[in-house]
DSSP file (Angstrom, degrees, kcal/mol; ACC not computed):
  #  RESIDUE AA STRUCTURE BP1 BP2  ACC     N-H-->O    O-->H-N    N-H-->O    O-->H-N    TCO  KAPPA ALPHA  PHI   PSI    X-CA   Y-CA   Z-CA
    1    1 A X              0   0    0      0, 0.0    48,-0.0     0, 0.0     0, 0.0   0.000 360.0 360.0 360.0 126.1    0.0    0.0    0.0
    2    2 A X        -     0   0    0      1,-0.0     2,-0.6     0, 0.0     0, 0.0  -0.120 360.0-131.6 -49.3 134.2    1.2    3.2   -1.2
    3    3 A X        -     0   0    0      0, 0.0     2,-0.2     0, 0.0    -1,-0.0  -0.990  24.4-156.8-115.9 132.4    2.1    5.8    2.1
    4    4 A X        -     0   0    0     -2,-0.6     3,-0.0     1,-0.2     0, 0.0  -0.519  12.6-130.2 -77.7 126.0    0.3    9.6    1.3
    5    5 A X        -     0   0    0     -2,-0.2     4,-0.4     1,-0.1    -1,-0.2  -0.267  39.9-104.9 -62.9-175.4    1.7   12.9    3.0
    6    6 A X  S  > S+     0   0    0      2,-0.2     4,-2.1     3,-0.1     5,-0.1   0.640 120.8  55.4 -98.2 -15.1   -1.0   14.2    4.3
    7    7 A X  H  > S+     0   0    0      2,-0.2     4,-2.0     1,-0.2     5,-0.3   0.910 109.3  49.8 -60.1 -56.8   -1.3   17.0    1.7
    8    8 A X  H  > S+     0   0    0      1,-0.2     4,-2.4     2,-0.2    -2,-0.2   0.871 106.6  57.0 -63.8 -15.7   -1.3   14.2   -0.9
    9    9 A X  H  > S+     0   0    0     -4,-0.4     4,-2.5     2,-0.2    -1,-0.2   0.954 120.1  35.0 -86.7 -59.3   -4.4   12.4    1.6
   10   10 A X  H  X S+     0   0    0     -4,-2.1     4,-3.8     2,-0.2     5,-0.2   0.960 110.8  51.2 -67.5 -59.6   -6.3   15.8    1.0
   11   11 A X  H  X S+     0   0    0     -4,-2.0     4,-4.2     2,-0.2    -1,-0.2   0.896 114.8  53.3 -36.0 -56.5   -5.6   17.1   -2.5
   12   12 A X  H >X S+     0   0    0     -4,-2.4     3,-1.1    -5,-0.3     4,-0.5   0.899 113.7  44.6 -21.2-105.2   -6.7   13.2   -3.4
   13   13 A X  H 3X S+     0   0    0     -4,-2.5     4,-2.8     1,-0.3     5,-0.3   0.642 115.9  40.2 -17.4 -66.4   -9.9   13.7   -1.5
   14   14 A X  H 3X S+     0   0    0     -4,-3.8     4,-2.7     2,-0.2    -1,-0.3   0.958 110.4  57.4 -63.4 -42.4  -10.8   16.8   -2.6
   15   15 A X  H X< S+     0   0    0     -4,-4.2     3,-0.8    -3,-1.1    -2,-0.2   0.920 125.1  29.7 -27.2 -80.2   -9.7   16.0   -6.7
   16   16 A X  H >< S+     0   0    0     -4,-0.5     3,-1.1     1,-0.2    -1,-0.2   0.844 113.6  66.5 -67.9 -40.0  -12.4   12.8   -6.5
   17   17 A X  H >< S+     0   0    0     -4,-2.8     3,-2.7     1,-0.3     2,-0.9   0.864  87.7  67.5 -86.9 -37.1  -15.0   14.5   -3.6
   18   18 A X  T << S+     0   0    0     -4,-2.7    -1,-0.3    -3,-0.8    -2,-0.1   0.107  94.0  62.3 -96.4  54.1  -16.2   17.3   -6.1
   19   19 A X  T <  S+     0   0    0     -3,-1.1    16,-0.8    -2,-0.9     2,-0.3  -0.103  90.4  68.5-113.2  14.5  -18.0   14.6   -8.2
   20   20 A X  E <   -A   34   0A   0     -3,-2.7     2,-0.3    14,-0.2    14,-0.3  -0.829  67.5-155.4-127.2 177.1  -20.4   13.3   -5.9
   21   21 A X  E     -A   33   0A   0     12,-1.1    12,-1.9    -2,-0.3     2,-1.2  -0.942  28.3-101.4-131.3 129.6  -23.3   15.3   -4.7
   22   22 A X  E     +A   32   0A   0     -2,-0.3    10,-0.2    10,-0.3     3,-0.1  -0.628  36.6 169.6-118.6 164.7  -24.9   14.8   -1.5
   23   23 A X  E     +     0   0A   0     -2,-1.2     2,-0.5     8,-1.1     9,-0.2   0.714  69.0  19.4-104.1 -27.4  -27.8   13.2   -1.4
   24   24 A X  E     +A   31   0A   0      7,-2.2     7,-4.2     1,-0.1    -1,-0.3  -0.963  62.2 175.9-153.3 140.5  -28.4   12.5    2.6
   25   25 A X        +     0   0    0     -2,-0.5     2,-0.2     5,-0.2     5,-0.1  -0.293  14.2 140.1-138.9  51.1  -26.8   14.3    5.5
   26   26 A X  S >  S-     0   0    0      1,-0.1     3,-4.1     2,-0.0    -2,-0.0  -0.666  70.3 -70.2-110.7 168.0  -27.1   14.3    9.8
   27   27 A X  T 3  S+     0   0    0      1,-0.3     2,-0.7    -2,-0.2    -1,-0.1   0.056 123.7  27.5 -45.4 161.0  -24.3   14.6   11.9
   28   28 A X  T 3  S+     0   0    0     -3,-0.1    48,-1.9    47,-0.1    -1,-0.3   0.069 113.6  50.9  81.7 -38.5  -22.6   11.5   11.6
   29   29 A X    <   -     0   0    0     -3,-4.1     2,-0.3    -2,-0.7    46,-0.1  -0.871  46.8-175.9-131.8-177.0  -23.3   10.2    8.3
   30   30 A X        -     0   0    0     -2,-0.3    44,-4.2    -5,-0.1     2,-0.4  -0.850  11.2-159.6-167.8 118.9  -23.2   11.5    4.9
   31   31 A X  E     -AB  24  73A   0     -7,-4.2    -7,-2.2    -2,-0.3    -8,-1.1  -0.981  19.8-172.3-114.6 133.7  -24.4    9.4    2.1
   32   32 A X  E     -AB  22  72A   0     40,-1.5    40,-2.2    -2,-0.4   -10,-0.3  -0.982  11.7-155.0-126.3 121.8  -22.8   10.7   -1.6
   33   33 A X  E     -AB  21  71A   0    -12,-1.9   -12,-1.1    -2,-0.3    38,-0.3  -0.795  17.0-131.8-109.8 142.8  -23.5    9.7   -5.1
   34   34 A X  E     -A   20   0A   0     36,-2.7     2,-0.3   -14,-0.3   -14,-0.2  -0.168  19.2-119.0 -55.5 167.1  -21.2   10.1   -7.7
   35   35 A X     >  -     0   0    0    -16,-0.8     4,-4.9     1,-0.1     3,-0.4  -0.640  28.6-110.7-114.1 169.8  -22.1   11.6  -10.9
   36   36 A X  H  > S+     0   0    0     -2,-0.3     4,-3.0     2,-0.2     5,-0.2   0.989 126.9  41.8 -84.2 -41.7  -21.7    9.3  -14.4
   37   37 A X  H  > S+     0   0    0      2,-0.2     4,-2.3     1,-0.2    -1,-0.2   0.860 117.1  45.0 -42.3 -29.5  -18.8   11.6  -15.4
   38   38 A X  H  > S+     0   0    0     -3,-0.4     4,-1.6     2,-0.2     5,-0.3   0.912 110.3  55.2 -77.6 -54.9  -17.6   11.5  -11.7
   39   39 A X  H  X S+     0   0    0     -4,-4.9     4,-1.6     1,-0.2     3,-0.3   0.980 107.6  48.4 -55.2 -40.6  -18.3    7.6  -12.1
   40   40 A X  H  X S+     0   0    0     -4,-3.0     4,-0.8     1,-0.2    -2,-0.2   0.953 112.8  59.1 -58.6 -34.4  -15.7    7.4  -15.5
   41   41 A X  H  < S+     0   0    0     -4,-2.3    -1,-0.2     1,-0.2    -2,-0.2   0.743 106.5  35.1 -30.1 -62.3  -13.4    9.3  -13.2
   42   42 A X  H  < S+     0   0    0     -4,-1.6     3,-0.3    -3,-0.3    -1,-0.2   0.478 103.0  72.2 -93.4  -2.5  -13.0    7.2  -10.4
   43   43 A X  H  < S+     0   0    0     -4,-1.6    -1,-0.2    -5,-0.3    -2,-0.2   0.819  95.1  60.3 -75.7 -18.8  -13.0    4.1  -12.5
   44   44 A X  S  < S+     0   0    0     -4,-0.8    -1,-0.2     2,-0.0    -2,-0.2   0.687  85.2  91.3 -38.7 -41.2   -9.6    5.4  -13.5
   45   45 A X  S    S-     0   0    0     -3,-0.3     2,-0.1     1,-0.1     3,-0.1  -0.105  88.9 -96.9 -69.9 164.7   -8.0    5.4  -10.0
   46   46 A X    >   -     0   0    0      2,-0.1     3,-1.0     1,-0.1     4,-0.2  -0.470  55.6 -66.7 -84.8 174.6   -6.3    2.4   -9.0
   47   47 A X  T 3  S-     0   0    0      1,-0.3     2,-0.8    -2,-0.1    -1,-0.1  -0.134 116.8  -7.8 -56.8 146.1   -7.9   -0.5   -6.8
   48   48 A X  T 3> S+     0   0    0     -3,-0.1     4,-1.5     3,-0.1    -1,-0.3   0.269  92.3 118.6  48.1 -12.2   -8.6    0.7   -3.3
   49   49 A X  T X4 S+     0   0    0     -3,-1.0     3,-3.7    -2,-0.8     5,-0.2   0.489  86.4  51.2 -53.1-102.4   -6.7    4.4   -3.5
   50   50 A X  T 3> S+     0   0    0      1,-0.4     4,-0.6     2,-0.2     5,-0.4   0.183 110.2  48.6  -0.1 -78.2  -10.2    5.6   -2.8
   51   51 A X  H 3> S+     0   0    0      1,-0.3     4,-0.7     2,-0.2    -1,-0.4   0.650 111.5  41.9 -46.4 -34.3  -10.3    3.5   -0.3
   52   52 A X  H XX S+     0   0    0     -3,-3.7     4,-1.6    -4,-1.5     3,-0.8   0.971 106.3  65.1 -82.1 -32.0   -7.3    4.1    1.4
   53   53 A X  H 34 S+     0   0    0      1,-0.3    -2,-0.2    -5,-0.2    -1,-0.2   0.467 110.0  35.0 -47.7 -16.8   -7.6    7.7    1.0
   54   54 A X  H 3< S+     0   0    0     -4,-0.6    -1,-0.3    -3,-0.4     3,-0.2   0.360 110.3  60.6-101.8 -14.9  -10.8    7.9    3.2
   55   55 A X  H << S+     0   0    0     -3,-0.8    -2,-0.2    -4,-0.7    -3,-0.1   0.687 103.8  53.2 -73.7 -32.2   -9.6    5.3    5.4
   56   56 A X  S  < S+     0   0    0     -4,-1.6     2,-0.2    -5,-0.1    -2,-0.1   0.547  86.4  98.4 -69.2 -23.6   -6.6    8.0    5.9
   57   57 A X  S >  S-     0   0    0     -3,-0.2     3,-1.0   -48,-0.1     2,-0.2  -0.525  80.2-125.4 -77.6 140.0   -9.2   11.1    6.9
   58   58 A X  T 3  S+     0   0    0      1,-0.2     3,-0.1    -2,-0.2    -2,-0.1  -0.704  94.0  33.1 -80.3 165.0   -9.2   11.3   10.7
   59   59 A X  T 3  S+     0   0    0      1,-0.3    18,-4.5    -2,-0.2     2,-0.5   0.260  77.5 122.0 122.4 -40.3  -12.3   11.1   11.8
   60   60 A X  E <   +C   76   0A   0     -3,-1.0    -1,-0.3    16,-0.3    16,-0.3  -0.772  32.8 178.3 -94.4 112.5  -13.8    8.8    9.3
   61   61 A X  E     -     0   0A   0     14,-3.3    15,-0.2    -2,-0.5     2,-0.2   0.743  64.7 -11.4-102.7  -8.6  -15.1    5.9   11.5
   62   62 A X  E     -C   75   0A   0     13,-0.7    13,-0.6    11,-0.1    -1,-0.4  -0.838  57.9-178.5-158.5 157.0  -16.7    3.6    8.6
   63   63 A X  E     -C   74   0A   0     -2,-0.2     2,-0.3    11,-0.2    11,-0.2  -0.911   9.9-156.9-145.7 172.9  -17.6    4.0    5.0
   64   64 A X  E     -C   73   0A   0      9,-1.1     9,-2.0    -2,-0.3     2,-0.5  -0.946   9.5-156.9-152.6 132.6  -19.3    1.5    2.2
   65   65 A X  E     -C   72   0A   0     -2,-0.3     2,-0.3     7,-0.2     7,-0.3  -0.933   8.2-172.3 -96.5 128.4  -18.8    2.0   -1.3
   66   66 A X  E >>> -C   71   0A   0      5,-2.5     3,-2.6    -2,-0.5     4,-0.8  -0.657   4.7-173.5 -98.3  80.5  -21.3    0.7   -3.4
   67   67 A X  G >45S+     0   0    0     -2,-0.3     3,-1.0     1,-0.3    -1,-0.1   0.863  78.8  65.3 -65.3 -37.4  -19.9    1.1   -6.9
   68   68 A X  G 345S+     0   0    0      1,-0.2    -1,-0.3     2,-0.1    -2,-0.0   0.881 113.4  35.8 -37.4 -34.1  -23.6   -0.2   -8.6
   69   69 A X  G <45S-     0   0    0     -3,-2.6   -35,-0.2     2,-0.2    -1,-0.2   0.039 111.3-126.2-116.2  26.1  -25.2    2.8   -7.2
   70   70 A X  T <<5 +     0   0    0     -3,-1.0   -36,-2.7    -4,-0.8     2,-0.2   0.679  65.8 113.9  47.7  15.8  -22.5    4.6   -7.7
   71   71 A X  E   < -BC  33  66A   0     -5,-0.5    -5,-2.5   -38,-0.3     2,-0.4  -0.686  46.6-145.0-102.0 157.2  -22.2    6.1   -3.4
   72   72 A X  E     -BC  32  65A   0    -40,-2.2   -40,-1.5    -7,-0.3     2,-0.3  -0.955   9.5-151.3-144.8 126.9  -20.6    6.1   -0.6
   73   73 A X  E     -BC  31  64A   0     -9,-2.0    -9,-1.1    -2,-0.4     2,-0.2  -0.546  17.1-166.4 -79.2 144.9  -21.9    6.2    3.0
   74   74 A X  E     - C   0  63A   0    -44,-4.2     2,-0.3    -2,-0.3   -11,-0.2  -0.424  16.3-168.6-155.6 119.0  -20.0    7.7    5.6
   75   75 A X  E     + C   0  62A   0    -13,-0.6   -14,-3.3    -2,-0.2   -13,-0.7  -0.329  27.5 165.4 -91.8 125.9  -20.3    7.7    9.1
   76   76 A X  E     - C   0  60A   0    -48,-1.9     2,-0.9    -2,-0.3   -16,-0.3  -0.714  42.9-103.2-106.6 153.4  -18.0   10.2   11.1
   77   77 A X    >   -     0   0    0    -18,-4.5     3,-3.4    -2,-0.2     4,-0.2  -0.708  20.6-164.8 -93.1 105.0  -17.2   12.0   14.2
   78   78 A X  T 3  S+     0   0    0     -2,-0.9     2,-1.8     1,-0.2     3,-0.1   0.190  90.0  68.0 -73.3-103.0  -18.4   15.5   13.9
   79   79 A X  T 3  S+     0   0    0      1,-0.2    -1,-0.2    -3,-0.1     3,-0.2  -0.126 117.0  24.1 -36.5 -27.6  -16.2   16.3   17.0
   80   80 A X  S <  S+     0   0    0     -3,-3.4     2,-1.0    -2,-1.8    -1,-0.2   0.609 137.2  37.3-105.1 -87.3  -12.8   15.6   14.6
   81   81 A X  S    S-     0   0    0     -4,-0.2     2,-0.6    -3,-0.1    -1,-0.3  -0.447  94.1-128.3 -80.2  97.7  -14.9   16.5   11.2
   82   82 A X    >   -     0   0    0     -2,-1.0     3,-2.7    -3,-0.2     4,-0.4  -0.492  13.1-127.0 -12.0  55.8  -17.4   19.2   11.5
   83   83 A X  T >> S+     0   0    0     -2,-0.6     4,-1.7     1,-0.3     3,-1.2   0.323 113.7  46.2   5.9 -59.2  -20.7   18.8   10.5
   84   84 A X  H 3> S+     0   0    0      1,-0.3     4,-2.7     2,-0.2    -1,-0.3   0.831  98.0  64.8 -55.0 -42.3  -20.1   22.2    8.3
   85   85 A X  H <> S+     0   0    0     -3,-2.7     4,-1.0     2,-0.2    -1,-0.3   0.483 107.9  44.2 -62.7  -9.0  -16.9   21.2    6.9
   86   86 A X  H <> S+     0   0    0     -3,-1.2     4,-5.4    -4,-0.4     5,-0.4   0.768 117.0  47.5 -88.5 -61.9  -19.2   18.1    5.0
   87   87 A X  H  < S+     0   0    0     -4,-1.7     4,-0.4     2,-0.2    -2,-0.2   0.878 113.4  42.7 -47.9 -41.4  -21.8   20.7    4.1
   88   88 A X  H >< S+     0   0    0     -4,-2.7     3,-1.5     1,-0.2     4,-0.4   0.974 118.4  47.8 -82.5 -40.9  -18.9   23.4    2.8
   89   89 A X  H >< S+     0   0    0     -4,-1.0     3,-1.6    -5,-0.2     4,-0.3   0.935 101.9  68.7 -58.3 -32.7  -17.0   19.9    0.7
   90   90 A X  T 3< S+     0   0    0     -4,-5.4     4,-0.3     1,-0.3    -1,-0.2   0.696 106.2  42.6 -55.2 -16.8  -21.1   19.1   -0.6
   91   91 A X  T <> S+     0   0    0     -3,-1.5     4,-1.6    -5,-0.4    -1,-0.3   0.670  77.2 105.9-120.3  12.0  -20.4   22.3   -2.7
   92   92 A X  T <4 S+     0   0    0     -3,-1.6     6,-0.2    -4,-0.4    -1,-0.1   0.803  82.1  53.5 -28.9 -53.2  -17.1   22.0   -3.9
   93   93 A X  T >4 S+     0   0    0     -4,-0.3     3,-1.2   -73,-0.2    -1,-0.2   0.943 111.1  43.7 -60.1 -70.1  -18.5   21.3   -7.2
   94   94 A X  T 34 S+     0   0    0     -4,-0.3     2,-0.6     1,-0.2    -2,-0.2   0.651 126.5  33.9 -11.2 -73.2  -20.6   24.6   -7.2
   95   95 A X  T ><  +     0   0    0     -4,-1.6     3,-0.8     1,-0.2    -1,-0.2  -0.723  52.8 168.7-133.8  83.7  -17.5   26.6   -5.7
   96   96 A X  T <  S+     0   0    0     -3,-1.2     3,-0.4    -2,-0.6    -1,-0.2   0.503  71.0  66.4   4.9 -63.4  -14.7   25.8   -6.5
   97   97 A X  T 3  S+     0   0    0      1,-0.3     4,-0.4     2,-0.1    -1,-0.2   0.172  91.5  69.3 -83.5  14.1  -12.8   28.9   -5.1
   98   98 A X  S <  S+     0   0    0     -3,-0.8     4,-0.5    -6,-0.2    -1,-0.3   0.271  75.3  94.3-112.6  34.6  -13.8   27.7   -1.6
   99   99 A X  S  > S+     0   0    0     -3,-0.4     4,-1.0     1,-0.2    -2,-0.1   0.908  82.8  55.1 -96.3 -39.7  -11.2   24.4   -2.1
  100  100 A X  H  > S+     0   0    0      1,-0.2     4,-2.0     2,-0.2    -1,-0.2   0.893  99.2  49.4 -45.8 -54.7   -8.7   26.2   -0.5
  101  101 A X  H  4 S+     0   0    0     -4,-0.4    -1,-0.2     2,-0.2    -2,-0.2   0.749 120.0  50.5 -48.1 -26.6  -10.3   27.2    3.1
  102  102 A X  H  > S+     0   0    0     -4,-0.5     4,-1.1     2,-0.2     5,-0.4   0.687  99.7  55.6-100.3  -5.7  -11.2   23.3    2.9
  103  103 A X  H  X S+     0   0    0     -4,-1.0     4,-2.8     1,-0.2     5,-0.3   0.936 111.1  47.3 -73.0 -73.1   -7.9   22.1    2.2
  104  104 A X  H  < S+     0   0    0     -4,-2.0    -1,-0.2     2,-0.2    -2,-0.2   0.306 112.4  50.3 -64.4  10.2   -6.6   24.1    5.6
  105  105 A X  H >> S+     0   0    0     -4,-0.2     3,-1.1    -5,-0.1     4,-0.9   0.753 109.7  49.2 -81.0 -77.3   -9.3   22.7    7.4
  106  106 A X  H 3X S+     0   0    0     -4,-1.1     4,-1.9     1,-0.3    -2,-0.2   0.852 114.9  47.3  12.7 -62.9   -8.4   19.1    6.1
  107  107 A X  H 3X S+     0   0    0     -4,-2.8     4,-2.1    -5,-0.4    -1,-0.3   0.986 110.8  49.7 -70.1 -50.4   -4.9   19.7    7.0
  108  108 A X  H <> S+     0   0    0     -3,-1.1     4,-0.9    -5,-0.3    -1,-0.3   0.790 113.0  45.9 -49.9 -38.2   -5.6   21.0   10.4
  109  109 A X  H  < S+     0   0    0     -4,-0.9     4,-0.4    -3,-0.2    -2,-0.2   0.695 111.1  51.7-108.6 -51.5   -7.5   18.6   11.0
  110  110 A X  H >< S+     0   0    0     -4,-1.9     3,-1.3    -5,-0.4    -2,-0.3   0.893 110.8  47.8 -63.6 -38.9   -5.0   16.0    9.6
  111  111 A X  H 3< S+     0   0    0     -4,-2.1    -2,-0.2     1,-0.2    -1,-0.2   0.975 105.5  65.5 -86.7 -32.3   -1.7   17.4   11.8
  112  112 A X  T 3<        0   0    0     -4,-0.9    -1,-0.2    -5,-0.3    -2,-0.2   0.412 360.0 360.0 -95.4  -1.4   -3.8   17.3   14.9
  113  113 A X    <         0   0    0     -3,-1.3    -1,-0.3    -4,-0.4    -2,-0.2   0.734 360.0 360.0-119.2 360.0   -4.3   13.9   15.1
């Protein structure tokens, strides 16, 4: 298994994250569908990086991919990831310009554990 800086952990994350939309959201979980562009995308990455890469976030206490329906649930702690921080990555696609402020949350978030 490939080892990520944690820069590389995030930049990952965010690159694949602003192709899903989400679709269901309370503290704690977050279920997110990919989009069929989003889906050609990730079919690109190699086996499991996805997977390790969210396996990498603190925070992240389980996820399930279902690549037929093209989501992934994921249940979290909002005490290490913010309920808001999900909400501000759910509009990544929309805006863009906000990838930075989430990156240094990401990263913060990342050194501190």
């Amino acid at each position: 298994m490939k080892q990520y800086s944690n820069k590389e952990i995030v930049d990952t994350f965010l690159d694949h994250v602003r192709y899903f939309k989400v679709k269901h959201h309370v503290i704690g979980r977050i279920r997110v569908k990919a989009s069929l562009n989003g889906a050609k995308k990730l079919a690109t990455m190699e086996k499991g990086e996805l997977e390790n890469i969210i396996a990498s976030i603190p925070g992240i206490l389980e996820y399930r991919i279902n690549p037929k329906a093209l989501s992934v649930i994921i249940e979290y702690n909002p005490n290490v990831l913010p309920f808001s921080l999900w909400e501000e990555i759910g509009t990544l696609s929309e805006y863009p310009a906000n990838r930075e402020n989430i990156q240094t949350q990401l990263l913060d978030i990342m050194d501190r554990a």
